[in-house]
C-alpha positions as a LaTeX table, in Angstrom:
\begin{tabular}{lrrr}
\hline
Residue & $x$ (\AA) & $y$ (\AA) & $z$ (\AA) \\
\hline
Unk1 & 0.00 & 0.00 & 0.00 \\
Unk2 & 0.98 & 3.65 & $-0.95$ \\
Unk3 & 0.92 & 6.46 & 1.36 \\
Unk4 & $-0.01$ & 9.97 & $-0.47$ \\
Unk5 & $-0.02$ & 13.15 & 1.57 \\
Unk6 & $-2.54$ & 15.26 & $-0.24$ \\
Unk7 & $-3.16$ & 19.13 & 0.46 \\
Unk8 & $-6.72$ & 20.29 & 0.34 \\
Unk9 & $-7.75$ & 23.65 & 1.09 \\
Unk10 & $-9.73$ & 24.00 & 4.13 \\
Unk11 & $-13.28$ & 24.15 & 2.80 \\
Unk12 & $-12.85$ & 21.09 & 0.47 \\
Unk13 & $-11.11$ & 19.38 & 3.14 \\
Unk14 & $-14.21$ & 20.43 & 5.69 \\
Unk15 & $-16.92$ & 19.29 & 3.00 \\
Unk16 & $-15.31$ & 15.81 & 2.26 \\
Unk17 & $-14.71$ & 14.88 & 6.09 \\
Unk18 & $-18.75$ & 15.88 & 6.92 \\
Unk19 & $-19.82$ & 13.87 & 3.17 \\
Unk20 & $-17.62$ & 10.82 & 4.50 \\
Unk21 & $-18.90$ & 11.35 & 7.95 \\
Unk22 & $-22.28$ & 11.08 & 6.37 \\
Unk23 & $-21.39$ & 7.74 & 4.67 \\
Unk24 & $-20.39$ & 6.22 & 7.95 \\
Unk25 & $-16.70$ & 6.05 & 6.74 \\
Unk26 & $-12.97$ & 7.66 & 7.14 \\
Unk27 & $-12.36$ & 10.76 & 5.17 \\
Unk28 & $-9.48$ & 7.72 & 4.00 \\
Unk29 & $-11.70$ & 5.07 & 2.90 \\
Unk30 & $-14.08$ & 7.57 & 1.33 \\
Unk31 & $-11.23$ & 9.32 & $-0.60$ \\
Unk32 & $-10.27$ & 5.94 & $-2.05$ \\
Unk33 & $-13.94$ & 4.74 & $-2.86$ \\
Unk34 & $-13.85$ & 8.09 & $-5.01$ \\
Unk35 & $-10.29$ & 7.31 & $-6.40$ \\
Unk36 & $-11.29$ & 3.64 & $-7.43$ \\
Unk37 & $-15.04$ & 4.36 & $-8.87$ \\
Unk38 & $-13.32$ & 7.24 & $-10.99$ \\
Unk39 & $-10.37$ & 4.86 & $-12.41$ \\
Unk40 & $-12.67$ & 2.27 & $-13.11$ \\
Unk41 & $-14.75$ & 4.45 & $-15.25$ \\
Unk42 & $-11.37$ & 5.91 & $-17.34$ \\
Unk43 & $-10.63$ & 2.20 & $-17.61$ \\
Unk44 & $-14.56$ & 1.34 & $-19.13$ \\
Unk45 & $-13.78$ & 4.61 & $-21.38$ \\
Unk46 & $-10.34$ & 3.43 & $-23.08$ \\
Unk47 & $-11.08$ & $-0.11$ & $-23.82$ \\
Unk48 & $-12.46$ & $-0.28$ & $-27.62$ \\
Unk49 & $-16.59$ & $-1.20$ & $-27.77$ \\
Unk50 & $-16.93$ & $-0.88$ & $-24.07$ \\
\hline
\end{tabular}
């Protein structure tokens, strides 16, 4: 596993803890649920007839 130190400004990083909050997970698990749904759909996107 990679660890990525990420800077967010203080209102994004406010809005995504209360949204993961909401969603009963870690401002962590919640970032990567976002990362992974939005490299699965680039990966749908560049295969040919998907």
């Amino acid at each position: 596993m990679i660890k990525l130190n990420l800077r967010l400004p203080d209102d994004l990083y406010a809005k995504a803890k209360a949204l993961a909050a909401a969603d009963d997970r870690s401002l962590n698990s919640w970032l990567v649920s976002l990362v992974r749904h939005a490299t699965e759909g680039s990966e749908r996107r560049s295969v040919p007839g998907a």
